[in-house]
C-alpha positions as CSV (number, residue, x, y, z in Angstrom):
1,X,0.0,0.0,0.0
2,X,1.3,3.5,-1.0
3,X,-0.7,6.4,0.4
4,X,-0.2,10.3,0.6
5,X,-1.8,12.5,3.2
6,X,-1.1,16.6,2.7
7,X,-1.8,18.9,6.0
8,X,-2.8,22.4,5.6
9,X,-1.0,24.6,8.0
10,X,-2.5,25.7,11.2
11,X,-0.2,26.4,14.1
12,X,2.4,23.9,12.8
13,X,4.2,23.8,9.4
14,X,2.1,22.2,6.4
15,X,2.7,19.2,6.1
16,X,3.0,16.2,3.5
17,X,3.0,12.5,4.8
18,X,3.9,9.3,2.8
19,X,3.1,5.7,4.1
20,X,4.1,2.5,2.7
21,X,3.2,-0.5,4.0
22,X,4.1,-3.6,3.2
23,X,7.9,-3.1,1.8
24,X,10.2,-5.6,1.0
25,X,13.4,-5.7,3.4
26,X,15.2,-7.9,1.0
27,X,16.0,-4.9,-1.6
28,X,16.4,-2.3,1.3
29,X,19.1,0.2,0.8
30,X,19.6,3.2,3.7
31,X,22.2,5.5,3.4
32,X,23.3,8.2,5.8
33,X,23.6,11.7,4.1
34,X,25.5,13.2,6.5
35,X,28.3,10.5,6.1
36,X,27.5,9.0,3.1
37,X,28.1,5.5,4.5
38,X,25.4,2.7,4.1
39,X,23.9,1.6,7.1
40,X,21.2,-0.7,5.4
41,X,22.9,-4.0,7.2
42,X,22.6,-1.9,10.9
43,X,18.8,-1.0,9.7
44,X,18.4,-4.6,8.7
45,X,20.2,-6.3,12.0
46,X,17.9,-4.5,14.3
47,X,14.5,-5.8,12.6
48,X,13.6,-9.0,14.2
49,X,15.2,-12.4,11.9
50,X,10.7,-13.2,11.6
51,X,10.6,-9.8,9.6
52,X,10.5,-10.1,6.0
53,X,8.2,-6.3,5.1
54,X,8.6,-3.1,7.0
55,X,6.1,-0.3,7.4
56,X,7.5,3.5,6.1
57,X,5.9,7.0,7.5
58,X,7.9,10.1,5.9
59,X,6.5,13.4,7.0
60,X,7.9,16.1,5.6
61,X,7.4,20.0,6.5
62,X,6.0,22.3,2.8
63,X,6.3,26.0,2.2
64,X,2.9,27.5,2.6
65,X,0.8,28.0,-0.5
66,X,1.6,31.6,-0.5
67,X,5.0,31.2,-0.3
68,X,4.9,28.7,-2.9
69,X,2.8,30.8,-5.8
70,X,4.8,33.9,-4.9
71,X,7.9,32.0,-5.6
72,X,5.9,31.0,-9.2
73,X,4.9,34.2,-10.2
74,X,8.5,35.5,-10.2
């Protein structure tokens, strides 16, 4: 399942959220930006040996529409 939830700001940034359910761990790859080294085996040795899919929930902060179409009309 793939599904994407936006979030309107209020009091808190807008917001966009991603879930994935059902993932394969088998083609997994996780890499650290910061370092650029692959920590996909440390990812993978912490999920329990039963595991085989994982669950995802990304949530990332958006510019507010305003900010967005100002930035357009330029």
């Amino acid at each position: 399942m793939f599904k994407v939830k936006e979030t309107e700001a209020k009091t808190t940034p807008r917001k966009k959220n991603l879930e994935l359910k059902n993932i394969s761990v088998k083609d997994l790859k996780i890499v650290d930006t910061d370092t650029g080294e692959d920590i996909t085996e440390q990812v993978i040795a912490e999920i329990p040996k039963d595991v085989d899919t994982v669950d995802f929930k990304l949530t990332f902060e958006l510019p507010d529409k305003e900010t967005v179409e100002s930035t357009e009309d330029e």
